[in-house]
C-alpha positions as CSV (number, residue, x, y, z in Angstrom):
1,X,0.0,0.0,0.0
2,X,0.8,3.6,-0.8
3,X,1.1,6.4,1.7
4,X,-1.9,8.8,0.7
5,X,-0.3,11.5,0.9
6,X,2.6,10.5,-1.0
7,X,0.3,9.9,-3.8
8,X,-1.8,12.9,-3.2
9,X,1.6,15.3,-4.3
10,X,3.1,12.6,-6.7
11,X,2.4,14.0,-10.7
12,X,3.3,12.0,-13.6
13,X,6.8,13.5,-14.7
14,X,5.6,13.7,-18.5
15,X,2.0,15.2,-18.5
16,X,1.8,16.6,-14.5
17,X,-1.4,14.7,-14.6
18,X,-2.6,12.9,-10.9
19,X,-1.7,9.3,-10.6
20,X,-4.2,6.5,-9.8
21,X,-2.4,3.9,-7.5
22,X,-3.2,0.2,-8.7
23,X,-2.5,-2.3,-5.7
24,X,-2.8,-5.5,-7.7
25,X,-0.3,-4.6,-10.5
26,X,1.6,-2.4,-7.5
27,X,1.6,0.4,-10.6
28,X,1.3,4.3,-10.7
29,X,-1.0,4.8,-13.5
30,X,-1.8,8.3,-15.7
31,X,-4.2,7.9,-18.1
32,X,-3.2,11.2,-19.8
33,X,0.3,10.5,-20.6
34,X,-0.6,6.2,-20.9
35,X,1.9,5.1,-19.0
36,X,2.5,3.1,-16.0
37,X,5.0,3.5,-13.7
38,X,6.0,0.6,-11.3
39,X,6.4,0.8,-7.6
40,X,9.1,-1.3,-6.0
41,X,9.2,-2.2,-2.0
42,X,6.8,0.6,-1.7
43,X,9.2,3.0,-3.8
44,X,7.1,4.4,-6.7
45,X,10.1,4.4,-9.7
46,X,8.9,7.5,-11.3
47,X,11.1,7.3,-14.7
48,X,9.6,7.2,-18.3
49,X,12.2,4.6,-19.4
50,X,10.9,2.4,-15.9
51,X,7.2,3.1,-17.3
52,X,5.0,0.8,-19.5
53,X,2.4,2.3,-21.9
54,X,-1.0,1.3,-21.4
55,X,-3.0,-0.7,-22.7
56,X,-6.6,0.3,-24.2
57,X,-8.7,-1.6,-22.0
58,X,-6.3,0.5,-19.5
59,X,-6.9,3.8,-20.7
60,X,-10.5,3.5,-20.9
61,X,-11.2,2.3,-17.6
């Protein structure tokens, strides 16, 4: 689990966009720049070359 206030200031680096914490995939996700971003013993890893792109289920969900 994610502090919630951690993720309350945490942007995604590319668009600024809020991130939505996923705890089954232990992922940040932002829907506006499609890209995922993993978190790692609780570390989020908040690099576009660490990220994965969405899918389009993803995005539209």
């Amino acid at each position: 689990m994610l502090d919630k206030k951690l993720l309350s200031i945490l942007v995604c680096p590319v668009s600024k966009a809020p991130l939505e914490y996923h705890e089954e995939t232990e992922e940040l996700l932002c829907k506006a720049s499609g890209l995922a971003y993993p978190v790692r013993d609780g570390i989020p890893v908040m690099l576009e070359e660490e990220a994965r792109h969405l899918t389009t289920d993803e995005k539209l969900a």
